[in-house]
TORMI-521920 format. One record per residue: residue in one letter; z, y, x of N, C-alpha, C, O in turn. Coordinates in pm, whole numbers, plus 50000, padded with zeros to 5 digits. Layout:
residues N
aZYXZYXZYXZYX...
end
This chain:
residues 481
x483165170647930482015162747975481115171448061480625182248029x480975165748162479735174148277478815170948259478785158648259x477235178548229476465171948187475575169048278475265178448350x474785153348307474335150048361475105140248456474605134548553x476345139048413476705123748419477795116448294478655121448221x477445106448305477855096448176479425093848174479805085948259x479945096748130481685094248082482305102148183483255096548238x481915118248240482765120648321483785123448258484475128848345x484255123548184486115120248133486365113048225486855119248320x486285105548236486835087148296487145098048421488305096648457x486645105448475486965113648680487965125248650487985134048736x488815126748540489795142148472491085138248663491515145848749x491175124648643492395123648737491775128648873492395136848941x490785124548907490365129649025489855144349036490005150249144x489345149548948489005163248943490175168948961490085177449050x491425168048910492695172548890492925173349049493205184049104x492765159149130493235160149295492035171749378492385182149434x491075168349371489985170749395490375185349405490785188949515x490295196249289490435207749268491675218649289491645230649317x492975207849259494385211249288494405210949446495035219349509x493705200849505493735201749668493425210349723494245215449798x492195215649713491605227849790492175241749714491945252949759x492715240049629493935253549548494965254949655495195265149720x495725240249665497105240549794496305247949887496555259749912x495145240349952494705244350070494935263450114495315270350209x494455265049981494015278949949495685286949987496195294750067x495905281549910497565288249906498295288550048498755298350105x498295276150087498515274850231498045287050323498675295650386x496495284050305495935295550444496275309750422496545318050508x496215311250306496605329750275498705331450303499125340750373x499585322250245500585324750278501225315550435502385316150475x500805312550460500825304550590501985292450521502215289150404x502745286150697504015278850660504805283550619505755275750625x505115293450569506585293850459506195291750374507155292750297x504665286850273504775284250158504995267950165504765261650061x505455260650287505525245650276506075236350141505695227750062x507025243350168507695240850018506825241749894506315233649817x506875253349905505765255749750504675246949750504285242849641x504195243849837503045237749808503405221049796502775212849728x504295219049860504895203849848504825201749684504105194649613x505745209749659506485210649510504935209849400505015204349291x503895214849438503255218549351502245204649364501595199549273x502325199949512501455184649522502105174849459501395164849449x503225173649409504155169849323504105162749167504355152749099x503435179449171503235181148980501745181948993501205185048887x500925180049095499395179749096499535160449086498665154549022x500465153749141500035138749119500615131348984500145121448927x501975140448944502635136848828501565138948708501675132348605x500625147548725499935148948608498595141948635498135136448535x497885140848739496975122148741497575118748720497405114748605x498775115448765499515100748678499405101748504498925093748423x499875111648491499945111948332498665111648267498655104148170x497455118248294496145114448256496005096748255495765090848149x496155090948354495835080248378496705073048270496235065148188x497695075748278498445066648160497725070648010497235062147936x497755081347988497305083547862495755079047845495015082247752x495485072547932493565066347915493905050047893492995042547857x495005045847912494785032747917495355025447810496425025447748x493375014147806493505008647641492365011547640491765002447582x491405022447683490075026647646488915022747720487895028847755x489465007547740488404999147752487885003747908488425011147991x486664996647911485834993948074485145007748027484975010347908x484745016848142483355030248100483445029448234484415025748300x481985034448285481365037748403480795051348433480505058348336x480615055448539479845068148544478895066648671478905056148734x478235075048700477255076248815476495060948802476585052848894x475985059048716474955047148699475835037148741475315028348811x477295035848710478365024448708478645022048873479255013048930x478135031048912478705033449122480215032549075480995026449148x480825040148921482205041948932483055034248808482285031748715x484315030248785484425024848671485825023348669486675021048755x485815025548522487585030048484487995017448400487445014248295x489125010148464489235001048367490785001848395491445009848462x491234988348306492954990848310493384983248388494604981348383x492634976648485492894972448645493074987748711494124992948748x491884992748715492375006148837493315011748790494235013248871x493585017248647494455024748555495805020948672496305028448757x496065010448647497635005548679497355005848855498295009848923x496585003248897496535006849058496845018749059497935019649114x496575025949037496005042049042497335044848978497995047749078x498215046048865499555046948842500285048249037500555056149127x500275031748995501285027449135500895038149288501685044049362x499935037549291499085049349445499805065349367500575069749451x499795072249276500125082849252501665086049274502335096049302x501915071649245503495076249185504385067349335505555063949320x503695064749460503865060149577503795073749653504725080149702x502405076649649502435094549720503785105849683504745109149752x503455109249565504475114949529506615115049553507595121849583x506065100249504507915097449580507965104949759508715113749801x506835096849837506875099749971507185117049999508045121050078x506215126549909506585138849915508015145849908508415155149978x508885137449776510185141149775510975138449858512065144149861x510585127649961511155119450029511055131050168511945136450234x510175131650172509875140350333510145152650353510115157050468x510575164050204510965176250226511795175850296511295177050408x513435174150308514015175450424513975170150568514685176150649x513365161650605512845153650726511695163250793511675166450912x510845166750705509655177350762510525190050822510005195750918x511765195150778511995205250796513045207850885513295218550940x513705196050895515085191851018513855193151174514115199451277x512565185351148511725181251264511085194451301510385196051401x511425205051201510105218951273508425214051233507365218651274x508735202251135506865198351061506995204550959507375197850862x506805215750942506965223150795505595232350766505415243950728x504765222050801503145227050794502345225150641502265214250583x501875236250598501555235950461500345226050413499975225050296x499585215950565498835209850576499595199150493499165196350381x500795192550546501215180350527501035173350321500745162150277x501345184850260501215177250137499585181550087499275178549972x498935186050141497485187850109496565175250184495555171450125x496905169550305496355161150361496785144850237496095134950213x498145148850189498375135850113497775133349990497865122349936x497015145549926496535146049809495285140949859494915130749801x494395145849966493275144050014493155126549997492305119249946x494295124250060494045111250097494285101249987493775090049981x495155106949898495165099349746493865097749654493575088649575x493145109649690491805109449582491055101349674490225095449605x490945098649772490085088249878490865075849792490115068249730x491785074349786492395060249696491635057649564491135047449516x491715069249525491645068149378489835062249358489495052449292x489045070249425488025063849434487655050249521486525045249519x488685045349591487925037249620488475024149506487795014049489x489705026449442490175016749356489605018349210490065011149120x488365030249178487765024649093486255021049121485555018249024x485705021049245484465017449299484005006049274484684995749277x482635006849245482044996149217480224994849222479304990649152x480475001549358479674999449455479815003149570480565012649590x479244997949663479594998849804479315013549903479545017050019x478815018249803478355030249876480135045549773480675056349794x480145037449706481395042649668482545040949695483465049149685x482625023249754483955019649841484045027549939485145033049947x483075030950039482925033950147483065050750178483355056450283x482745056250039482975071350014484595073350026484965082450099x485485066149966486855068349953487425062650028488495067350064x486915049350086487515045850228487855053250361488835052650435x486665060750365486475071450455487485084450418488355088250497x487285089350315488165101050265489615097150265490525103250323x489675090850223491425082050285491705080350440492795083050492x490905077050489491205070150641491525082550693492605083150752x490585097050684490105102450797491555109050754492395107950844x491955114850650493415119350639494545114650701495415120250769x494325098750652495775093850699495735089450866496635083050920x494405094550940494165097851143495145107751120496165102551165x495415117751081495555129551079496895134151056497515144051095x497335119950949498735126350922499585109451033500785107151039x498965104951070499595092551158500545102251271501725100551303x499045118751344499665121851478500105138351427499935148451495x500685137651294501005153651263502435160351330502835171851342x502865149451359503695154951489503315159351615503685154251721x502735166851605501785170851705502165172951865501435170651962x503605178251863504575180451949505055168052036505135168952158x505435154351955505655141051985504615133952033503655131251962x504695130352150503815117152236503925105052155502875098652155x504615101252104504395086052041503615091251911502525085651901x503925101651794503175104551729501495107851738500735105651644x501065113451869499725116051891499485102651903498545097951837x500055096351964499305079452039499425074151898498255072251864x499975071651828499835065551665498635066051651497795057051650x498465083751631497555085951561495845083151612494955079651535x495695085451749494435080751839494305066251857493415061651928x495335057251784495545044951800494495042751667493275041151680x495015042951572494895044151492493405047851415493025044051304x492635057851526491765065151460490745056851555489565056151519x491055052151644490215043651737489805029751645488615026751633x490665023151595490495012451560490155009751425489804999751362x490415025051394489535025551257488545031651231487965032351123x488245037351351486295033851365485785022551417484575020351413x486525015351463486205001151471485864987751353485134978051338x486854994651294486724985051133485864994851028485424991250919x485755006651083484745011650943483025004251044481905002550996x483255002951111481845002551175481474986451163480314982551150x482384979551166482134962951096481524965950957480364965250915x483014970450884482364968150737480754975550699479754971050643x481004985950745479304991950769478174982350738477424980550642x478434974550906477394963350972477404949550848476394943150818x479124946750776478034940550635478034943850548477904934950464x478164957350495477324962650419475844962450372475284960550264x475464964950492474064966950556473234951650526472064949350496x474404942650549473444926750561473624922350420472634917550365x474684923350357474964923950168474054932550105473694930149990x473554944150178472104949250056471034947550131470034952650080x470754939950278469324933850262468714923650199467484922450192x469974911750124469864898750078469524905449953468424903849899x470824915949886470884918849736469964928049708469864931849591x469244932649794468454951149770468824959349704468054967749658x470434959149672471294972249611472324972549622472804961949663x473204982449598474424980049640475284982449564476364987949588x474714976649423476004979349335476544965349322475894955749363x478054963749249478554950049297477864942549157477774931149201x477414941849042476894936148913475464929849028475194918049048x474934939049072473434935249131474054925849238473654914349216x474784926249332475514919649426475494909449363474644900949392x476334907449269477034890749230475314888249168474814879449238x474384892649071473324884249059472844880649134472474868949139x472644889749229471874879749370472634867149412472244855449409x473724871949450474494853749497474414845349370474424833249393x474344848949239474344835949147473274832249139473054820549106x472194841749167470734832649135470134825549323469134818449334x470774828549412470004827049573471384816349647471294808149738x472624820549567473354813549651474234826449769474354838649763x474684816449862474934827149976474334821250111474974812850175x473364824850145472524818750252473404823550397474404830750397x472824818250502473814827550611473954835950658474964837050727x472914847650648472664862450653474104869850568474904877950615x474074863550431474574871450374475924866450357476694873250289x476484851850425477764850250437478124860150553479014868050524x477624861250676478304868450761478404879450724479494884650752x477254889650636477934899450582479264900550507479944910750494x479514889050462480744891950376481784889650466482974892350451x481274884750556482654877050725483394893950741484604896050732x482254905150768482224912450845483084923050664484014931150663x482524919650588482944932750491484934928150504485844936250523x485034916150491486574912350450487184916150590488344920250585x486604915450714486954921050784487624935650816488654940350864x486324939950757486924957450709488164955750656489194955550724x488124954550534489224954450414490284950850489491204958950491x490464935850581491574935650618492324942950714493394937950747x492034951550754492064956050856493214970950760494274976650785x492214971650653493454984950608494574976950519495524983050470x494424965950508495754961750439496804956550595497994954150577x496354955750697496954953250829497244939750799498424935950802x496304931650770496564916850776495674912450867494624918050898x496374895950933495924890051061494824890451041494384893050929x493774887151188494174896951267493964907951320493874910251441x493874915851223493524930251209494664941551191494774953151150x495494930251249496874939851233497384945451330498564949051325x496484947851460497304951251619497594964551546498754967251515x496784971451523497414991251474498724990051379499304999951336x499014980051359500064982651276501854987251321502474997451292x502284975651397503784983551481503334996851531503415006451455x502884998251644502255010751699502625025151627503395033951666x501885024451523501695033251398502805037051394503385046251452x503335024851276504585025351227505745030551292506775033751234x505555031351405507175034551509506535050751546507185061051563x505295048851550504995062951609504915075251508505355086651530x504355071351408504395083751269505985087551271506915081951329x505955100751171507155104751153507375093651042506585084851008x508825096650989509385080450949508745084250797508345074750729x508645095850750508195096050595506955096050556506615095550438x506245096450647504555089850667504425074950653503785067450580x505495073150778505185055950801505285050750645504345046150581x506455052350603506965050250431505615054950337505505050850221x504455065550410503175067850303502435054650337502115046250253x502225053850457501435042750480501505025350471500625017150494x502925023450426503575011950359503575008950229503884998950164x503055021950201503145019650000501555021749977500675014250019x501405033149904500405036549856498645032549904497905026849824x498025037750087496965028650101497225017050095496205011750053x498425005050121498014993350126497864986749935497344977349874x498484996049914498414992749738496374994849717495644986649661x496055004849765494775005149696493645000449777492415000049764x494434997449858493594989449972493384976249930492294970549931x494494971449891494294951449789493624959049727492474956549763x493594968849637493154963749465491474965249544490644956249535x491314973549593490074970849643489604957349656488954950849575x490004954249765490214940249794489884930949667488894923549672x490534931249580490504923149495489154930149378488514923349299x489064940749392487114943649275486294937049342485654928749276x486044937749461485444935549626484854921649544484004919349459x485924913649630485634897149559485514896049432484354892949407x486034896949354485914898049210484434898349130483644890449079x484584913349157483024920049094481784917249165480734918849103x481734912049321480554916649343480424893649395479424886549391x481094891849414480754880249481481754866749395482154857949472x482094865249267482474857349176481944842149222482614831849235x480364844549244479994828249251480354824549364480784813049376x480264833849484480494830649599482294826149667482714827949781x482864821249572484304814049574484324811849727484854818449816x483604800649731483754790949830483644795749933484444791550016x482764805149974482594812350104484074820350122484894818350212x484164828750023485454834850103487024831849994487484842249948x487524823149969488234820049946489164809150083490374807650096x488204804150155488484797050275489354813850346490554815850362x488334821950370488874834050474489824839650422490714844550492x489844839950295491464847350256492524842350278493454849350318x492714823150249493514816250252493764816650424494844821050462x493134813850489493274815750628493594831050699493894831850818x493504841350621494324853550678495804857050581496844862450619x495584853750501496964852550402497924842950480498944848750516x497844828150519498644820650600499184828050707500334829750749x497804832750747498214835650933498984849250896499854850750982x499024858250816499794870550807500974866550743501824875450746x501314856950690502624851350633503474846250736504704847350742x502694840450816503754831850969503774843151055504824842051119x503024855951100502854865051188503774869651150504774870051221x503754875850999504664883450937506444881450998507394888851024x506214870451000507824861150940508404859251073509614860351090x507394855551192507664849251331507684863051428508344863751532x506904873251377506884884451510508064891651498508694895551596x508514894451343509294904951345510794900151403511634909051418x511154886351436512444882551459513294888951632514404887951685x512344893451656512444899051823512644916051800513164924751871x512254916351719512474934851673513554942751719514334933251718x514284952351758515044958751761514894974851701515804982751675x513554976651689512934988851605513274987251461512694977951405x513994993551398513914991851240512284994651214511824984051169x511325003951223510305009051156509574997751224509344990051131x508904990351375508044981751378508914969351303508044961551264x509924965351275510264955851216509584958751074508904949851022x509714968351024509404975550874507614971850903507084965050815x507004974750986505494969250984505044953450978504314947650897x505744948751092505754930751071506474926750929506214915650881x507124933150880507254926450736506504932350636506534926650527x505754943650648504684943950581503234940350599502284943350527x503254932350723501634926350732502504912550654501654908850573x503044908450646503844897950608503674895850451503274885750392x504014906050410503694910450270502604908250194502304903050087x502004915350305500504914850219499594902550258498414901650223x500314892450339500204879350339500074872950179499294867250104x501344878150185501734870150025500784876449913500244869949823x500684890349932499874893249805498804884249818498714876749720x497934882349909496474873749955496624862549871495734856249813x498324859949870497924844449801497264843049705496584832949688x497354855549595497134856949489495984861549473495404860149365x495404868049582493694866849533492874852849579491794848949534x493524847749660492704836249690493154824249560492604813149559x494154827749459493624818949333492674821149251492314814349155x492184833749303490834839749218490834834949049489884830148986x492274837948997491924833648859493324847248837494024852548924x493304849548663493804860048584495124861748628495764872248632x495644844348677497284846048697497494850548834498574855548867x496514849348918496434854649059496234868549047497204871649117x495794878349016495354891549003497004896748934497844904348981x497004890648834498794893248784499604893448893500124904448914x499824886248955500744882849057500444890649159501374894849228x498864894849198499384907249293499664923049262500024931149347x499424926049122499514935349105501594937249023502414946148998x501504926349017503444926349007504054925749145505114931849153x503574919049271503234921049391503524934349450504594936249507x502774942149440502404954049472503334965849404503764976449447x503464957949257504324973949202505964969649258506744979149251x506534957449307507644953949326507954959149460509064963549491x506894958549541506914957349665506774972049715507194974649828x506104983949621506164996149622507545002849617507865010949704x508584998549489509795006249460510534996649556511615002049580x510464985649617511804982249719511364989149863512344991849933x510344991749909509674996849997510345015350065510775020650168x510015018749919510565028649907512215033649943512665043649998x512675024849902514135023849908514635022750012515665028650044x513705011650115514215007650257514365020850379515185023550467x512855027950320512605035750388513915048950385514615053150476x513855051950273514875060950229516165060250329516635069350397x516715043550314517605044650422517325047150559517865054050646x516515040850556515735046550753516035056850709517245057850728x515525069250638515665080850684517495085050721517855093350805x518295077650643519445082750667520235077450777521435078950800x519415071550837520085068250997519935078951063518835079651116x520745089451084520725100651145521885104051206522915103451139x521935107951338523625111151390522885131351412521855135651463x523795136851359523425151951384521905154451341521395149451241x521315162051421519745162851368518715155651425517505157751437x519405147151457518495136051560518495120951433519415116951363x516885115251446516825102751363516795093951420515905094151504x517835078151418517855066851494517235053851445517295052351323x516715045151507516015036851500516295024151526515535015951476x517255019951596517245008351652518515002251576519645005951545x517664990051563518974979751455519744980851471520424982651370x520624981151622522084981351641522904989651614524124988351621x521945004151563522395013851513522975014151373523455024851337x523005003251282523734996751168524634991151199525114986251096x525364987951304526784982151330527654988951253527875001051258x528334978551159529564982251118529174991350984529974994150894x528294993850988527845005550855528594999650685528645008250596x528944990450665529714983650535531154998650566531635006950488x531384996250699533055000950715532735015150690533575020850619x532225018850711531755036250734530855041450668530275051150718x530575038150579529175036450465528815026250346527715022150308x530195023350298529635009950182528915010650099528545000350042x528385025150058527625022449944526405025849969525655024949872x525825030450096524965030250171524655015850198523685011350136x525295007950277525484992450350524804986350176523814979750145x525554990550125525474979750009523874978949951523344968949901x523144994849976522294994049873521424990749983520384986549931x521314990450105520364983550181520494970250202519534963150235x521734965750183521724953450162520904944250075520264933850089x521194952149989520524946549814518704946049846517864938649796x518544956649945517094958049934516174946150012515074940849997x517364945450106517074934050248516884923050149515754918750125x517854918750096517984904150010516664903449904516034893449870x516434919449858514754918549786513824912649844513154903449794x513694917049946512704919950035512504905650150511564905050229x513464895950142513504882950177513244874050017513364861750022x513034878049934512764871549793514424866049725514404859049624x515424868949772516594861049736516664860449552515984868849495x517354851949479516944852449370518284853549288519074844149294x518574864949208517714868849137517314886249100517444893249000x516734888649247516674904549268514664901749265514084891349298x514024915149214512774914349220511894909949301510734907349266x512434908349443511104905449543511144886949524510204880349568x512234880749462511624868949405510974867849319510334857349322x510774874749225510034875649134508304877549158507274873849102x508624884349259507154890649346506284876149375505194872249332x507274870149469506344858449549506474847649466505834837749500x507424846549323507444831449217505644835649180504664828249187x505744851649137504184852249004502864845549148502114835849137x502984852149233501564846349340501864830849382501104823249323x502464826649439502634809349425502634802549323502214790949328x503274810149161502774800349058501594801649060501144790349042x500354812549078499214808449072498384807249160497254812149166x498894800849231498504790949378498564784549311498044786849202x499264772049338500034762049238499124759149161498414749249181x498944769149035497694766648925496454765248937495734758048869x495994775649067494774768849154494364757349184493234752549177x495694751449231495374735149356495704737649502495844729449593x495824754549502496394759749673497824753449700498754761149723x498034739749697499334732349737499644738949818500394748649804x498954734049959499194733950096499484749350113500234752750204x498934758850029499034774950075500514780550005501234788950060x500794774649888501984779749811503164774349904504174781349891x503324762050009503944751750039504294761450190505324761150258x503244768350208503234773450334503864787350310504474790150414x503954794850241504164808750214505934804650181506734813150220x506514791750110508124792250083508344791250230508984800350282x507934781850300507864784150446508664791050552509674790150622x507454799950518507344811050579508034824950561508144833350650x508534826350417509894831850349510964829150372511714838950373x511684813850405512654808650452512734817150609513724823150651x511504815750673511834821050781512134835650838512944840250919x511314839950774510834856150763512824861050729513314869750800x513574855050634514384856950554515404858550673516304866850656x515364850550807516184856450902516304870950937517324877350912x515434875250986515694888951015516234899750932517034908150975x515674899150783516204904950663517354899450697517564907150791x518514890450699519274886950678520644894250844521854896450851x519844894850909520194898751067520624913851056521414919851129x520094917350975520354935450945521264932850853521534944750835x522034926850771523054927750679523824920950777524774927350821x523644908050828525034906550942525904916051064527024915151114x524644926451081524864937851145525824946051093526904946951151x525574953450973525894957950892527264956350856528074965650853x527514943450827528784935650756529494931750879530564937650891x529284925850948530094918651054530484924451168531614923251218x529284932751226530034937051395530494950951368530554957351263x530824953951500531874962051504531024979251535530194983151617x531884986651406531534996151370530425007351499530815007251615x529725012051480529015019051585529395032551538530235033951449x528625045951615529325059051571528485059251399527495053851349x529295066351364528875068851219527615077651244527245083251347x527055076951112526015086551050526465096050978527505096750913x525205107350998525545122250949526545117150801526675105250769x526935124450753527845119650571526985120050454527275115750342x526205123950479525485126750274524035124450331523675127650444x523185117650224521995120450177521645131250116522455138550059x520155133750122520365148549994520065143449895519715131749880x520185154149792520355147149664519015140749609518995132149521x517805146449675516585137549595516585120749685516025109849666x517275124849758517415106549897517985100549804517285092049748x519395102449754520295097949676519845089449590519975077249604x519165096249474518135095649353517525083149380517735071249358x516515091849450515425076749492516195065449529515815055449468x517115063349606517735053049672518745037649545518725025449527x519545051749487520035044049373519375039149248519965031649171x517675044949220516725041249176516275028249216516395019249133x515615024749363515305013349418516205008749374516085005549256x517525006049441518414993349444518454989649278518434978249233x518515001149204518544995449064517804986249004518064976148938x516284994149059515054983849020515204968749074514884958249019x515854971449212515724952349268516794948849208516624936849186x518214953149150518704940149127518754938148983519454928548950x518194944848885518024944248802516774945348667516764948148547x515714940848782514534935848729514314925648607513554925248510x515174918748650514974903648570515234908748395514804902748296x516024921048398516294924548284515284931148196515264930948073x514364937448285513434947448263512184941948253511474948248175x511754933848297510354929948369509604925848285508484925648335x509564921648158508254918448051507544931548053506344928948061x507774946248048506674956648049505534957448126504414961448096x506194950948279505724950548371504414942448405503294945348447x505244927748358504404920248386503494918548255502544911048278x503514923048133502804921647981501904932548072500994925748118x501804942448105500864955848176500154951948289499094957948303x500524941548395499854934548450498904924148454498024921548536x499424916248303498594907948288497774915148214496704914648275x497604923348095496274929948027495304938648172494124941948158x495964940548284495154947948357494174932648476493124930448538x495234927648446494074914248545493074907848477492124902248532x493284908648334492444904348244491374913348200490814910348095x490984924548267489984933348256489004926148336487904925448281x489104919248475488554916448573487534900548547486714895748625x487884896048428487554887048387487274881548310487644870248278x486214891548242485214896048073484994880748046484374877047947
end
């Protein structure tokens, strides 16, 4: 306990990043890049053990600290799991890729820790001046690791892409910030929601909230705040892009979802319209842009603004079964994510990495058990049933559905049917045409791992999944004393 603030227990996981970070740092500058490794390895077992704190806290109820600016409950618990254990995979994932490319900078796994504890706080914030602390500490890292290819022109342009437009969206949400604590005169979200339950939401302080969801959407890359998104995605190195597909957009919803939740409950009506209307439009964007693709990785972005279409559905039911559904959402959509990427990485002829769909021709003939497990992931990842990513979009449309969001649940099968082409276009590739030059022969063995991990998880969820979803639902049910 630190004295002179209230439950700092509840901050052990972040002190852990916090302190282990500037240790790497340390280690880094005195042994230069040859300690890359070492320090990877050790950002590793610096997130495996937040993770393990975090698990071992949960159950111990709601506690706050800094006059409740911060707050630990078994909503963030399980966010904060999923963001740790998203970073971390990405690390195992990128040791050999960093080191084939000549990126073997002792920065790279210190910038990812940086940018995890920017997660971590902003997914237990609960006030705006605390969202905005970890928003920032996240963002300014992941400018940084967008153009860490420093050498590569498409990597710098990512990254100035990127850093442009996200001073663009920090400077909205700012602007309603600013108009949300002249109505509320504070900025914690408890004081927030009394003001709208006792005043209403007059129009000062709806456009503040126009302008805050604005922000927010903008880091989950949903319409239409999603131009930085292909860009990025094609331009980062490929085991970044795979950071920035999992982990911020994971703590970027849950944000999202305290956001509305905690601070603006009465105020339904105002933004339940704007969610449902960027959730649609990122479900058809999602589904309709990516069919022209020939990039595996911008295809890999249009199906993740797509994605997080669908998660939206589930906060705009603004009820216990909606919060369930995105956080089963999110953890489904994390381990198939993972998996996809993995294979991107193994599109490789010699020491060169390939990209373009056609570069899967024939891969069943010359790679079946490769072919196969991306197959399996594709068919996730279009919802086919009965592999997990149906499972993903049944829990958020049943509670649509339970809402009264007809027209929105009606629109999202839709829009899955369609989306389901292109997923489906990369396995006809795959299976049907005629063989292209092969790929290097082996994964390494942590690719391997991870890879036969994913595919396991998608096709054999259905077997597994009460932990999941029994842990999801006690964590959505924190949100709704």
């Amino acid at each position: 306990m630190i004295p002179g603030i209230e439950n700092s227990d509840i901050l052990m996981p972040e002190y852990i990043l916090a302190v282990g970070g500037m240790a790497l740092l340390m280690i880094g500058v005195f042994l230069g890049d040859s300690a890359q490794r070492t320090v990877s390895y050790l950002a590793i077992l610096l997130l495996a053990l937040a993770a393990a704190v975090v698990v071992m806290s949960t159950g111990n109820g709601r506690l706050t600290a800094f006059g409740g600016a911060y707050v630990a409950d078994d909503f963030g618990r399980f966010v904060k799991v999923l963001a740790l254990v998203g970073a971390a995979l990405v690390l195992v994932m990128a040791q050999g890729f960093i080191e084939r490319e000549k990126m073997g900078h002792f920065e790279f796994p210190v910038l990812v820790v940086m940018s995890v504890l920017g997660m971590m706080v902003m997914i237990s914030a609960n006030d705006f001046l605390a969202l905005y602390m970890g928003l920032e500490l996240q963002s300014l890292a992941l400018y940084v690791l967008a153009s860490f290819n420093r050498d590569n022109l498409r990597s710098t342009e990512a990254g100035l892409k990127y850093f442009v437009l996200g001073a663009l969206s920090s400077g909205m949400m700012l602007y309603g910030i600013s108009l949300i604590y002249g109505y509320a005169g504070g900025t914690g979200f408890e004081q927030v929601a009394a003001t709208v339950r006792e005043i209403g939401t007059p129009i000062g302080l709806t456009f503040g909230l126009v302008f805050l969801i604005a922000g927010l959407a903008f880091k989950i890359s949903a319409v239409p705040f999603h131009m930085w998104t292909p860009d990025v995605y094609e331009g980062a190195p490929t085991p970044i892009t795979a950071f920035f597909s999992a982990s911020p957009k994971i703590a970027a919803m849950a944000l999202f979802v305290r956001v509305m939740l905690g601070a603006f409950p009465d105020a339904s009506v105002a933004w339940v319209q704007i969610i449902v209307f960027i959730s649609l439009m990122s479900m058809v964007l999602g589904s309709v842009a990516a069919i022209g693709q020939n990039n595996i990785k911008r295809l890999m972005a249009y199906s993740s603004i797509g994605h997080m279409g669908y998660a939206l559905v589930g906060l705009a039911a603004g009820s216990p079964q909606g919060v369930q559904g995105v956080l089963i959402y999110l953890a489904i959509y994390l381990a198939t994510n993972i998996g996809v990427f993995v294979c991107i990485l193994g599109m490789r002829r010699g020491d060169k990495n390939v990209e373009n769909i056609s570069d899967l021709a024939g891969l069943a003939q010359t790679r079946p058990g490769y072919a196969f497990a991306f197959a399996m992931l594709m068919f996730s990842l279009a919802g086919i049933p009965p592999l997990a990513g149906f499972f993903a979009k049944f829990y958020v449309f049943l509670a649509a559905i339970q809402a009264g969001l007809y027209p929105l649940a009606v629109a999202g099968v839709f829009a899955s049917v369609v989306g389901a082409y292109y997923y489906l276009r990369i396995i006809k590739i795959m299976y049907f045409d005629p063989p292209a030059e092969s790929f290097s022969p082996a994964f390494e063995p942590s690719l391997r791992v991870l890879l036969i991990a994913s595919t396991a998880f998608s096709l054999f969820f259905i077997a597994a999944a009460q932990p999941l979803v029994l842990s999801a639902s006690a964590a959505a049910a924190t949100l709704f004393p």
